[in-house]
C-alpha positions in Angstrom: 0.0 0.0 0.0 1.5 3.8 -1.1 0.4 6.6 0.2 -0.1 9.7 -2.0 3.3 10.4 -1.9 4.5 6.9 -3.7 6.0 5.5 -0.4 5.6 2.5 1.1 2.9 2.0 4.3 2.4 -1.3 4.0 3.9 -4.7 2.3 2.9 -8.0 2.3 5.8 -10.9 3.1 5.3 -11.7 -0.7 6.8 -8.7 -1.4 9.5 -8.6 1.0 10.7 -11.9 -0.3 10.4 -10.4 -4.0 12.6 -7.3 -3.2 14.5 -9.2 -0.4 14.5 -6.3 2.5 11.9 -7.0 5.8 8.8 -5.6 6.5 10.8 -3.1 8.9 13.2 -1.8 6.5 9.9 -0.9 3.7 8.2 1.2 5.8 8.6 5.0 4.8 10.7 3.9 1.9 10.0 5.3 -1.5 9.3 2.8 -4.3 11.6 5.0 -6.6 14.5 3.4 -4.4 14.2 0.2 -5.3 13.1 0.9 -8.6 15.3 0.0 -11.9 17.2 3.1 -12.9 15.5 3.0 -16.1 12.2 2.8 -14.3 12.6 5.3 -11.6 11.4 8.4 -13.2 8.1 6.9 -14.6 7.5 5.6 -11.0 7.5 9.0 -9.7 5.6 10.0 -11.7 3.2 7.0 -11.9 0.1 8.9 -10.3 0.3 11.6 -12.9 0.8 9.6 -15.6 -1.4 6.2 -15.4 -4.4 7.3 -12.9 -5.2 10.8 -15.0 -8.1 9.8 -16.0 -8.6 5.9 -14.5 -8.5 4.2 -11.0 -6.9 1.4 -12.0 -3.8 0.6 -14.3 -1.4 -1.9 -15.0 2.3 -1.2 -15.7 5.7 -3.4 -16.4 8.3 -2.2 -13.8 11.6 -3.1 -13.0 13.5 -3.6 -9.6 16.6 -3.9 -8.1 16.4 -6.4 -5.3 18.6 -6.2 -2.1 21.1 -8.1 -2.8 21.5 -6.4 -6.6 19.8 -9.0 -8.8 17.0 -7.2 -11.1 13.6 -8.5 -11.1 10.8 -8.0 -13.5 7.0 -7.3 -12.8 3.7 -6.5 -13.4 2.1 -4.2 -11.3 -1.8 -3.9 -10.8 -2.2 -0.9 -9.7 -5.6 0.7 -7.9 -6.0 4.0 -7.1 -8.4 4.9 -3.7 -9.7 8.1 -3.2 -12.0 9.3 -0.6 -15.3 11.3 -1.0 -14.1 14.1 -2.0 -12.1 12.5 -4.9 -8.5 13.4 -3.6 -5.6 10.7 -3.8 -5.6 8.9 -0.4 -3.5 6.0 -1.0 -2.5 3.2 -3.8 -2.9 -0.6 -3.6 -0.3 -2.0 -5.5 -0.6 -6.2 -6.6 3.5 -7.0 -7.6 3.6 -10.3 -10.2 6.7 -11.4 -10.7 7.8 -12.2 -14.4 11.4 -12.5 -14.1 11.5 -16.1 -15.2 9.8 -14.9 -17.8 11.8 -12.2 -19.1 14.9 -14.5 -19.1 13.1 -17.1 -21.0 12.4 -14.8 -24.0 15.7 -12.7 -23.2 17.8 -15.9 -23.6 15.4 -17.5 -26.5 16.5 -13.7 -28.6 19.8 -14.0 -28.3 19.9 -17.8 -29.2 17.9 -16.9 -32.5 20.8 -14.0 -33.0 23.1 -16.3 -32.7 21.2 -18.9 -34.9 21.0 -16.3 -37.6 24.5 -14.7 -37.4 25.9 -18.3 -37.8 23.3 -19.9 -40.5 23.0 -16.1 -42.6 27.4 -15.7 -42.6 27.8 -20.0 -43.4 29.0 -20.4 -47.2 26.6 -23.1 -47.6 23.3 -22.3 -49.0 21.1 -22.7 -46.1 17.1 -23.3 -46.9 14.5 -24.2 -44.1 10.9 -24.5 -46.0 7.1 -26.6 -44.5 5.5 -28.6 -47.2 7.8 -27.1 -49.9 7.4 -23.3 -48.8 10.2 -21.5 -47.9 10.1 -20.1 -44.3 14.0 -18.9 -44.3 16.6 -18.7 -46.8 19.6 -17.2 -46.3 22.1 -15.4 -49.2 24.1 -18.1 -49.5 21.5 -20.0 -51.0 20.5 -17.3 -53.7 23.6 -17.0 -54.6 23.7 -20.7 -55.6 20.5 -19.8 -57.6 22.1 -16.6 -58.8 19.6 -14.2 -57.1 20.1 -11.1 -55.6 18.1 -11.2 -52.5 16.9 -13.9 -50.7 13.5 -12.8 -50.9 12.8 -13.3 -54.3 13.8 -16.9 -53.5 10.6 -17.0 -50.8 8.4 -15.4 -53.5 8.9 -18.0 -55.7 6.4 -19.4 -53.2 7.7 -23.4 -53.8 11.2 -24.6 -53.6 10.3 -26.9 -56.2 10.8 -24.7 -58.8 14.4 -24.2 -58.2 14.5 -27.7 -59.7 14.4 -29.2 -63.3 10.7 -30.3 -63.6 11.3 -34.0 -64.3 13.7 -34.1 -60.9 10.8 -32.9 -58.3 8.9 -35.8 -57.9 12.0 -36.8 -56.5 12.6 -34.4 -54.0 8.9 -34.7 -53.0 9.2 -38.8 -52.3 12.9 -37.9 -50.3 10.7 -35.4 -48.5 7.9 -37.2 -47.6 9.6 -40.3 -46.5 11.4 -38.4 -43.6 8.6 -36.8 -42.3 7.4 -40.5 -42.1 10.6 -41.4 -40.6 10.9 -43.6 -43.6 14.7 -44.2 -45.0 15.3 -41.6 -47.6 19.2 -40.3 -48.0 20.1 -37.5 -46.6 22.4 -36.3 -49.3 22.1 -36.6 -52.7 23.2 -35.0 -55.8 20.5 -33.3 -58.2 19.5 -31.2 -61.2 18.3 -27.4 -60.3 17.3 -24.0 -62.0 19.9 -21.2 -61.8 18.0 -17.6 -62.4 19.6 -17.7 -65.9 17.9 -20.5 -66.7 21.0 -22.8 -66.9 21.1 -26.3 -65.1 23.3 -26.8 -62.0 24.3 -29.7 -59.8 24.4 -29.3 -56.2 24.1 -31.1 -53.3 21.2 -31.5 -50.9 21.7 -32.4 -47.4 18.1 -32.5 -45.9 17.0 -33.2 -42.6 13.7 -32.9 -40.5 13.6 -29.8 -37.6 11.7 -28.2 -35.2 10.6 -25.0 -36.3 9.6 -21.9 -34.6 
């Protein structure tokens, strides 16, 4: 519970295990001094900003715990006046989605990482469901003698970087290891430069998770 001035009157033991001081220590203390530097200003300023014209809002907002670690919330925030419609105090519900945060946090920078490797590799790299490419990187179109690997996606079949009578082919190879069927997982075979000239390459397929 906040008073009217943001600080702290009252705290649950939730809370005090969440920012890691006691009940004792809370009492009187501003939120903006626990609060993430880069949160600290919009706490201030959180009655201004969020109860303007509503009693109630909910706000992501970052805190430094005692012993430094940061934590991430969502805060539920309701705003009590009394008759006369003046501020008396806020009630403040604290969720905790730190676990959260790190989940996506680390799931970004393994999908930089993913990309950084797979979009610098020399090897033409092409990731496609039922034939339609989902990811392609330059690599690739530069086997196929395209610019961009876009225009390889708007193709809208990665069939049709193949010779015509070689796609039934690829389709059996295909379907056989989503079946979990024996199919080889590299073979040579016939495909379309942009020109319009026949290449050989080699494809080394396999079956992955995506997304």
């Amino acid at each position: 519970i906040l008073s009217a001035d943001r600080k702290m009157r009252r705290v649950n033991q939730a809370f005090c295990d969440m920012i890691g001081y006691s009940q004792e220590a809370f009492y009187g203390m501003s939120l903006r001094s626990v609060s993430h530097p880069d949160d600290a200003v919009e706490t201030t300023s959180l009655r201004h900003q969020d109860f303007t014209l509503n009693d109630r809002a909910t706000v992501f907002r970052s805190f430094i715990r005692k012993d430094g670690d940061v934590i991430h919330t969502l805060v539920h925030n309701a705003f009590v006046r009394d008759a006369d419609g003046e501020h008396q105090y806020t009630i403040s519900l604290f969720q905790d989605l730190t676990e959260q945060v790190r989940a996506r946090e680390s799931s970004r920078n393994s999908e930089e990482k993913f990309r950084n490797l797979i979009e610098g590799s020399i090897q033409g790299v092409l990731i496609h469901k039922e034939f339609k490419p989902l990811f392609v990187n330059q690599s690739y179109a530069d086997i196929l003698g395209y610019e961009d690997p876009r225009e390889i996606i708007a193709l809208g079949s990665c069939l049709a970087h193949y010779v015509p009578q070689k796609r039934s082919r690829i389709e059996k190879y295909a379907a056989a290891r989503l079946a979990n069927e024996p199919a080889p997982r590299s073979y040579e075979v016939q495909a379309l430069h942009k020109n319009g000239n026949v290449i050989w390459i080699e494809n080394r397929a396999r079956v992955v998770n995506w997304d």
